[in-house]
C-alpha positions in Angstrom: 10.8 10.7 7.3 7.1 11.7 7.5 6.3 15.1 6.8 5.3 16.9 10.6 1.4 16.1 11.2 -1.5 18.7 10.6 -3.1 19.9 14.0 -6.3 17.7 14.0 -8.4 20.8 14.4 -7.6 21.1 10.8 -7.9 17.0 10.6 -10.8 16.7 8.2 -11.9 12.9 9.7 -12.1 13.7 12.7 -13.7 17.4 12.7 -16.3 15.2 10.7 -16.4 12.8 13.8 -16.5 16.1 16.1 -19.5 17.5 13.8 -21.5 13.7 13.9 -21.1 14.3 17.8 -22.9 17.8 17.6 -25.2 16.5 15.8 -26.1 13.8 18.3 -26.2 16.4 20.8 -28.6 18.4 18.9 -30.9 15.5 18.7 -30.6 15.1 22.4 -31.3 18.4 23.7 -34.5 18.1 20.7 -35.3 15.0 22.4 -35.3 16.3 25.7 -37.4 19.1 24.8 -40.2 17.1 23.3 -40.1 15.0 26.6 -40.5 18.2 28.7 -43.4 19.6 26.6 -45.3 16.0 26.8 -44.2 15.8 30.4 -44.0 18.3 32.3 -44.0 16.9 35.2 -40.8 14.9 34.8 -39.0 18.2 36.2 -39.4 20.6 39.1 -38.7 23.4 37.1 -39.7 22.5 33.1 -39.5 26.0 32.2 -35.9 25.7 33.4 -35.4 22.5 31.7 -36.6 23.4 28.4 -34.3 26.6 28.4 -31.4 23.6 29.4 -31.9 21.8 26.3 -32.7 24.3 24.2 -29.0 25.4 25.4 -27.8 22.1 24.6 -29.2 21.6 20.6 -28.5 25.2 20.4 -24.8 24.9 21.4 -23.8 22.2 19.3 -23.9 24.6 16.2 -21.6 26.9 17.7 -19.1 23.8 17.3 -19.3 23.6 13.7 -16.9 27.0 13.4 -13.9 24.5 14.4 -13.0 27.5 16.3 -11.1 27.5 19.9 -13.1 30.3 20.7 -16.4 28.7 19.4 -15.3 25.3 20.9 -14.6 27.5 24.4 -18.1 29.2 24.1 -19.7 25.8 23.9 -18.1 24.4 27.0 -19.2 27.4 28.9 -23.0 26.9 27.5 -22.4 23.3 28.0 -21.8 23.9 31.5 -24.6 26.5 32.0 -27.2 23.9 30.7 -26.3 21.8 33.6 -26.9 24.3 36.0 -30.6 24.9 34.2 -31.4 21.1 34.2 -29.6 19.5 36.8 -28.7 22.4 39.1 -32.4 23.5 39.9 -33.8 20.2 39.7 -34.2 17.7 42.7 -32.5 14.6 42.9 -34.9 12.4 41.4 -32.8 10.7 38.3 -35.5 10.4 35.4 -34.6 9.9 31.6 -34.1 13.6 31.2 -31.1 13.3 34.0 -29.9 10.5 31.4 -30.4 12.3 28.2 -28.4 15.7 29.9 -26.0 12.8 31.0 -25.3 11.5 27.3 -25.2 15.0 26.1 -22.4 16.0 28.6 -20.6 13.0 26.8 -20.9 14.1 23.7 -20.2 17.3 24.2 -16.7 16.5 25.1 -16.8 14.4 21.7 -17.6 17.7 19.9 -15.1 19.5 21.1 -12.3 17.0 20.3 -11.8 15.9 24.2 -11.3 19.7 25.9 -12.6 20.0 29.3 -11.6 23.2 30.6 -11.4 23.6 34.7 -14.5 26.0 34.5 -16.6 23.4 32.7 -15.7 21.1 35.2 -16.5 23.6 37.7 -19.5 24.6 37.0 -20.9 21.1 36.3 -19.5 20.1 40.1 -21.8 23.3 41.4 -24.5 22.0 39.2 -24.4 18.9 41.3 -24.2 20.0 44.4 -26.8 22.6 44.1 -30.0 20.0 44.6 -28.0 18.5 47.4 -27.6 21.8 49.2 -30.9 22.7 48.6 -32.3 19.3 50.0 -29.8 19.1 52.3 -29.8 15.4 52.6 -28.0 12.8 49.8 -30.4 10.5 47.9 -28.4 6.9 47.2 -29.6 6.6 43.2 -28.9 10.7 42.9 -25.3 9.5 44.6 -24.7 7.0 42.1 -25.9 9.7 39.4 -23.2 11.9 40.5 -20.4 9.2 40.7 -21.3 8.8 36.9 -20.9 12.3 35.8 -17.4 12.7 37.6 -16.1 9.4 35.9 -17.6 11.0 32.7 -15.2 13.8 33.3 -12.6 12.6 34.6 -12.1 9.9 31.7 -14.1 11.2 28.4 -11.7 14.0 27.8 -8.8 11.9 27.9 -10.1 9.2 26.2 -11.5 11.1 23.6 -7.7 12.9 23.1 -6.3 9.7 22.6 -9.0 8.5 20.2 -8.3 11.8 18.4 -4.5 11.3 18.0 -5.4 7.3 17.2 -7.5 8.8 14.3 -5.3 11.2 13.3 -2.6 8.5 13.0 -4.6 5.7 11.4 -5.9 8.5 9.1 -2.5 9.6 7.8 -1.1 6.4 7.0 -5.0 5.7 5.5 -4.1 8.4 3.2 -1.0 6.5 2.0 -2.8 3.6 1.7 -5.6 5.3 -0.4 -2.7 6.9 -2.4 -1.7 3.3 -3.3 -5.2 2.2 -4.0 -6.3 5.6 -6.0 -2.8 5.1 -7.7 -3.4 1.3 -8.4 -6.6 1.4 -9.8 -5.2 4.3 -12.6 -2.2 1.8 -12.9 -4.7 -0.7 -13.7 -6.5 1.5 -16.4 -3.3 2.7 -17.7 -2.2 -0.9 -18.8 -5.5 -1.8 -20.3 -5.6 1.1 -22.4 -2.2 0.3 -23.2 -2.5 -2.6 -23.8 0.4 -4.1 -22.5 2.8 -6.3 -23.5 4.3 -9.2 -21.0 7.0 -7.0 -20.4 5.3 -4.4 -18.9 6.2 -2.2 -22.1 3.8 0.5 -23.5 3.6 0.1 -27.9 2.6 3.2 -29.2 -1.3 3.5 -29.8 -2.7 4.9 -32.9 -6.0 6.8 -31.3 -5.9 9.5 -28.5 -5.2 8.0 -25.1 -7.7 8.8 -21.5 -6.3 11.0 -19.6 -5.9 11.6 -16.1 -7.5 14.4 -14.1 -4.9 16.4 -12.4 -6.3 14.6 -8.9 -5.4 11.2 -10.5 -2.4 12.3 -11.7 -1.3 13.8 -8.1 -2.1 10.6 -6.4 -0.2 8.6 -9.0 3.1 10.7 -8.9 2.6 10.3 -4.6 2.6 6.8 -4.8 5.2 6.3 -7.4 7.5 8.7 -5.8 7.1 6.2 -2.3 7.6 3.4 -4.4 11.1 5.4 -6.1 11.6 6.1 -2.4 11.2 2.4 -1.6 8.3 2.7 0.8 6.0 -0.1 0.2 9.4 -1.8 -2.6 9.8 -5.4 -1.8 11.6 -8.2 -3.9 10.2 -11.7 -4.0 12.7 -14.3 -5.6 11.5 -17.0 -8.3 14.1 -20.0 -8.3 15.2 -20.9 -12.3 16.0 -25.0 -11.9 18.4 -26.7 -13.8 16.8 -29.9 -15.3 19.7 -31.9 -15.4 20.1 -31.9 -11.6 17.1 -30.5 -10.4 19.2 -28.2 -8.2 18.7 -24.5 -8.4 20.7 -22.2 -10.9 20.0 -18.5 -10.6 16.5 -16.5 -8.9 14.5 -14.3 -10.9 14.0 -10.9 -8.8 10.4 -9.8 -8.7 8.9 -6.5 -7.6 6.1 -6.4 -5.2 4.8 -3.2 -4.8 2.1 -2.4 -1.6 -0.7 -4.1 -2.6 -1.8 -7.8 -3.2 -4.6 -7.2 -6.1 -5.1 -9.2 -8.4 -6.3 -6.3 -11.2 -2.9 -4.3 -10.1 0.0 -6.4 -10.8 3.6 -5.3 -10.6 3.3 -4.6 -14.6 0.6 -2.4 -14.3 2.5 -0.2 -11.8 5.7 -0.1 -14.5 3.0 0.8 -17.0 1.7 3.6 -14.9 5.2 4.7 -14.0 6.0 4.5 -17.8 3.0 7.1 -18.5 4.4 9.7 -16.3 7.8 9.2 -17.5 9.1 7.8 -14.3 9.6 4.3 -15.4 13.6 4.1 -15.3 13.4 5.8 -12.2 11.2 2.6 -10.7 13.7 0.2 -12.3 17.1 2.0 -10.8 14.8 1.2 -7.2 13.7 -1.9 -8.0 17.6 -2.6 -8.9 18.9 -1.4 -5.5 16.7 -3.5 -3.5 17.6 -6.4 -5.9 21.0 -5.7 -5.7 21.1 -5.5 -1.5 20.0 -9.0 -1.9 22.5 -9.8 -4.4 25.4 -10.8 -1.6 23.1 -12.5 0.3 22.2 -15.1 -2.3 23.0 -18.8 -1.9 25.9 -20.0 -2.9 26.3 -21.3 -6.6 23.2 -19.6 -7.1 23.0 -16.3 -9.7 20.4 -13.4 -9.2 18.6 -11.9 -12.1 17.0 -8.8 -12.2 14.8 -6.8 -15.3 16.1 -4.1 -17.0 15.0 -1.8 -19.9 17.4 -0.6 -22.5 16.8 3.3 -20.9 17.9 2.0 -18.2 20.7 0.2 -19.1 21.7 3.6 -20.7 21.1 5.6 -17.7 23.9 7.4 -16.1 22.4 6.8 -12.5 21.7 3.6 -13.2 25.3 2.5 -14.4 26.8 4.0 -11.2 24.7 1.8 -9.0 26.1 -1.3 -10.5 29.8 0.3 -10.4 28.5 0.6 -6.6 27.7 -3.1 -6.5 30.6 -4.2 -8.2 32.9 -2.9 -5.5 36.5 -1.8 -6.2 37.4 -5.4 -8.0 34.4 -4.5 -10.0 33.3 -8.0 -9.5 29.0 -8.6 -11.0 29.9 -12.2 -11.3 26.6 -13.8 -10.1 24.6 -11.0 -12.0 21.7 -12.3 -14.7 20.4 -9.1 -16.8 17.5 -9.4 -18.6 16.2 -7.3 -21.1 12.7 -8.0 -23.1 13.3 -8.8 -26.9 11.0 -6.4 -27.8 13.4 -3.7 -26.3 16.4 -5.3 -28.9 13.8 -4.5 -31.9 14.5 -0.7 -31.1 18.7 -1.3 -29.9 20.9 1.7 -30.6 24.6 1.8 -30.7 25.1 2.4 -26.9 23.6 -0.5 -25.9 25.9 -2.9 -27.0 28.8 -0.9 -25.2 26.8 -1.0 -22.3 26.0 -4.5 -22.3 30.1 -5.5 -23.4 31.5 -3.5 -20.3 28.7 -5.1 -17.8 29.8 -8.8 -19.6 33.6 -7.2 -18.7 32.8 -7.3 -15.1 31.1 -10.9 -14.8 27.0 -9.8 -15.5 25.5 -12.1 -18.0 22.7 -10.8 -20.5 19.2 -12.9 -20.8 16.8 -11.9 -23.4 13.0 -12.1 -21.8 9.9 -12.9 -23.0 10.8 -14.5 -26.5 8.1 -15.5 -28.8 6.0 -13.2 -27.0 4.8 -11.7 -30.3 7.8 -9.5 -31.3 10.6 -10.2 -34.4 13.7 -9.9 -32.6 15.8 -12.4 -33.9 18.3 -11.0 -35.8 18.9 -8.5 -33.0 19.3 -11.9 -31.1 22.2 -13.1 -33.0 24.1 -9.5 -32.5 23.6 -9.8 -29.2 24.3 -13.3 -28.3 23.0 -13.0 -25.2 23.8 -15.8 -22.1 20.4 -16.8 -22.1 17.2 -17.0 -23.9 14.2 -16.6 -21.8 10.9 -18.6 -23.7 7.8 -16.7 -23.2 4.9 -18.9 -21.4 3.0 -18.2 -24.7 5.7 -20.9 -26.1 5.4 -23.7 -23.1 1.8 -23.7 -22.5 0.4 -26.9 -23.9 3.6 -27.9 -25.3 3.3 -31.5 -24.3 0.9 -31.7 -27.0 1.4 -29.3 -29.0 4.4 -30.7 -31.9 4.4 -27.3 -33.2 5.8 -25.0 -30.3 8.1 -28.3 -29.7 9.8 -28.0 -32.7 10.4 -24.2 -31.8 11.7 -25.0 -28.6 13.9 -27.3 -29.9 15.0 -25.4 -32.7 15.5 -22.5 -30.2 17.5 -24.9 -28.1 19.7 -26.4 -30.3 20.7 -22.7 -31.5 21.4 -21.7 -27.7 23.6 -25.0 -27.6 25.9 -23.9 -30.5 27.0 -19.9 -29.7 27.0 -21.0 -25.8 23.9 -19.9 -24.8 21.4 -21.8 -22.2 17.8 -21.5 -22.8 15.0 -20.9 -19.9 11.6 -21.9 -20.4 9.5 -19.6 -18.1 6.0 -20.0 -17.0 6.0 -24.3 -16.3 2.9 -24.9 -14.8 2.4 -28.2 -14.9 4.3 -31.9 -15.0 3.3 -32.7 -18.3 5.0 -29.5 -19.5 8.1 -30.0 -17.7 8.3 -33.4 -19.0 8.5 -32.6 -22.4 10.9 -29.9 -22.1 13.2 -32.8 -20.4 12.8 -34.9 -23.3 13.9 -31.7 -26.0 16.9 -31.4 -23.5 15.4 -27.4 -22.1 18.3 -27.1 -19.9 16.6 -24.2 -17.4 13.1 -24.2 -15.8 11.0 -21.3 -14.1 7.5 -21.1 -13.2 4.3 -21.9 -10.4 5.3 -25.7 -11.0 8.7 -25.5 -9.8 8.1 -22.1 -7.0 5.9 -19.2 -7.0 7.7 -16.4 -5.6 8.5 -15.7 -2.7 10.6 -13.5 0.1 14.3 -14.7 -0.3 15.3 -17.4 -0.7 12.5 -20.1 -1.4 13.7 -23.6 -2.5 11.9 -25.3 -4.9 9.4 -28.6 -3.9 10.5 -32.0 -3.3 10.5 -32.6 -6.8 13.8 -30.8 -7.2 17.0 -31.0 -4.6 18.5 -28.4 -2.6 20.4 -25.5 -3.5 23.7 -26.5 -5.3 27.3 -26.3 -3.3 28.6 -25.1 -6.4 28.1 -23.3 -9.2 27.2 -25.4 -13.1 25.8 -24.7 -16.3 27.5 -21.3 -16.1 27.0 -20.3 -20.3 30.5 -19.0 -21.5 
């Protein structure tokens, strides 16, 4: 729930809109002024007139307190300038009647819509008063009139609700700056940090650029609405089995806010890695994946991204034990942890991973041959899958080299019963080749970007399966 709104006398937007309106009517009663001394004769009464506008540029500053005594004051010069220009004038409507008229408007702006009964009052006598003293109606001083009543009776009202619409677009502009502020640090953090494709943070041998404290505040805002799940969404990626060109398992992918392309998903775990919120980010990215986890189609398997911290986290391992339900069912469940990640394995990982296998998960190693030495970890692990970094695929139909990896790769998957995924297919050629080495799994732009649950992949593969296949002992 949003935190109760600020009164918008203390909304900084729109006093600055209320101050920009005092400053018009400034200018206006300056204008009028000028007019009178070159013109004198445009009023019956200029000595009265110039005393009105002086009234009017003179008021406006007594706005700029964002006081409701100061903005009551105002109203009541306001309404005595009327009486100097209008009141004591005759009924001839000359562009000093117009510029008084646009100054009554934005006087109203100034004060944030108030019109008081007395200020109406006193503006109604100011009108009457040249009728009265004529004692006859004039049909363009008629219309005159008609047009400062409507004034009144609508610009206070409208300018209210303009006031609350501000207010309203300002506060969730605030969020939406949060997000941006916080994105662009996210942005720098990575870079600086030169991140890896898994979104992980290698220690840097020089001092790192810090944030200011403002930067930082914005950050920990946004992250904490992310943690929160305001502005969390999942797309799903489909993985395609190559044999039948159905769909095997969806990757879950965290969209956070913003479409940009310098502030991608990564950047954001980077950001939340700095401020030592990243396992927090992953246990929410986890609960919306795993809200979609039942809803997935069947014979399909959902796979989500996981560090080893969180893997390890308390919090983290009763949200699957929530998921799991009393049978303590994850069958469907793809893990996947970056094989960077195994490099720096402990002894309660591999207990955490064996009671998750217990329950049905399956474990996929990410981002191999992304530029890290994992193997032997590999072959401890024995993970369920083996996830080839794009580094690997790209170019491979021409490339003999990363072939014979690939194949090597997937001939070791095919003997301890694991099933290899080449990731980031983007085009035919590629896809082609990884046929013809016998790549059981496929993922990338070629086959389906991602998208809100559940997207199919093109023509070029066939619906969803009726039943499960390829699952990897």
């Amino acid at each position: 729930m949003k935190p109760s709104p600020p009164s918008t006398e203390r909304d900084d937007r729109i006093q600055r809109i209320r101050r920009t309106a005092a400053i018009t009517r400034a200018a206006l009663g300056i204008a009028g002024i000028v007019l009178i001394l070159g013109q004198p004769s445009l009023l019956s009464h200029p000595a009265l007139g110039l005393a009105g506008f002086a009234v009017i540029a003179l008021s406006s500053a007594v706005q700029l307190a964002h006081r409701t005594a100061s903005l009551r004051l105002e109203e009541a010069l306001s309404a005595s300038a009327a009486v100097l220009i209008v009141g004591f004038g005759d009924q001839e409507v000359t562009v000093l009647s117009l510029l008084w008229l646009v100054a009554l408007g934005a006087g109203v702006m100034a004060r944030g819509g108030r019109v008081g009964w007395i200020g109406r009052t006193v503006v109604a006598l100011a009108l009457a008063m040249p009728i009265v003293l004529d004692g006859s109606l004039s049909s363009d001083y008629a219309a005159f009139c008609l047009a400062v009543v409507g004034l009144q009776l609508t610009s206070g009202r409208l300018t209210l609700e303009l006031n609350r619409l501000l207010y309203e677009a300002r506060f969730d502009a605030d969020n939406a700056e949060t997000l941006l502020l916080a994105g662009d640090i996210a942005a720098r953090v990575a870079q600086s940090a030169e991140l890896s494709p898994a979104g992980i943070r290698p220690p840097l041998p020089g001092p790192r650029p810090s944030m200011t404290e403002a930067e930082e505040e914005s950050a920990r805002i946004a992250l904490a609405r992310l943690i929160a799940g305001e502005g969390l969404a999942m797309a799903t990626q489909p993985i395609v089995d190559l044999g039948t060109d159905s769909i095997h398992a969806y990757e879950a992918l965290a969209r956070f806010g913003q479409r940009r392309s310098d502030c991608s998903p990564l950047n954001w775990f980077a950001l939340a890695d700095e401020l030592g919120e990243r396992v927090a980010l992953e246990r929410a990215c986890l609960k919306a994946t795993l809200e979609l986890f039942g809803e997935r189609p069947r014979g399909t398997r959902l796979s989500v991204n996981l560090s080893i911290s969180s893997l390890l986290d308390e919090p983290t391992l009763d949200l699957l034990d929530s998921a799991a339900g009393p049978r303590g069912d994850l069958e469907g469940l793809i893990i996947e942890i970056t094989e960077e990640t195994l490099v720096s394995d402990d002894r309660g990982i591999g207990r955490s991973i064996e009671a998750l296998r217990d329950r049905g998960a399956r474990l996929a190693v990410d981002d191999i041959g992304a530029g890290y030495s994992g193997l032997r970890q590999i072959t401890a692990v024995l993970p369920d899958y083996l996830k080839l970094d794009r580094s690997l695929i790209a170019g491979i139909h021409h490339d003999g080299d990363r072939g014979a990896l690939v194949s090597a790769l997937s001939g070791y998957a095919s003997q301890v019963g694991s099933l290899v995924v080449a990731e980031g297919i983007e085009q035919r050629a590629e896809l082609d080749r990884l046929r013809e080495i016998g790549v059981p799994l496929a993922q990338g732009f070629y086959l389906g970007v991602p998208e809100q649950p559940w997207p199919l992949a093109p023509s070029r593969t066939m619906p969803v399966p009726s039943g499960a296949h390829l699952v990897p002992n």
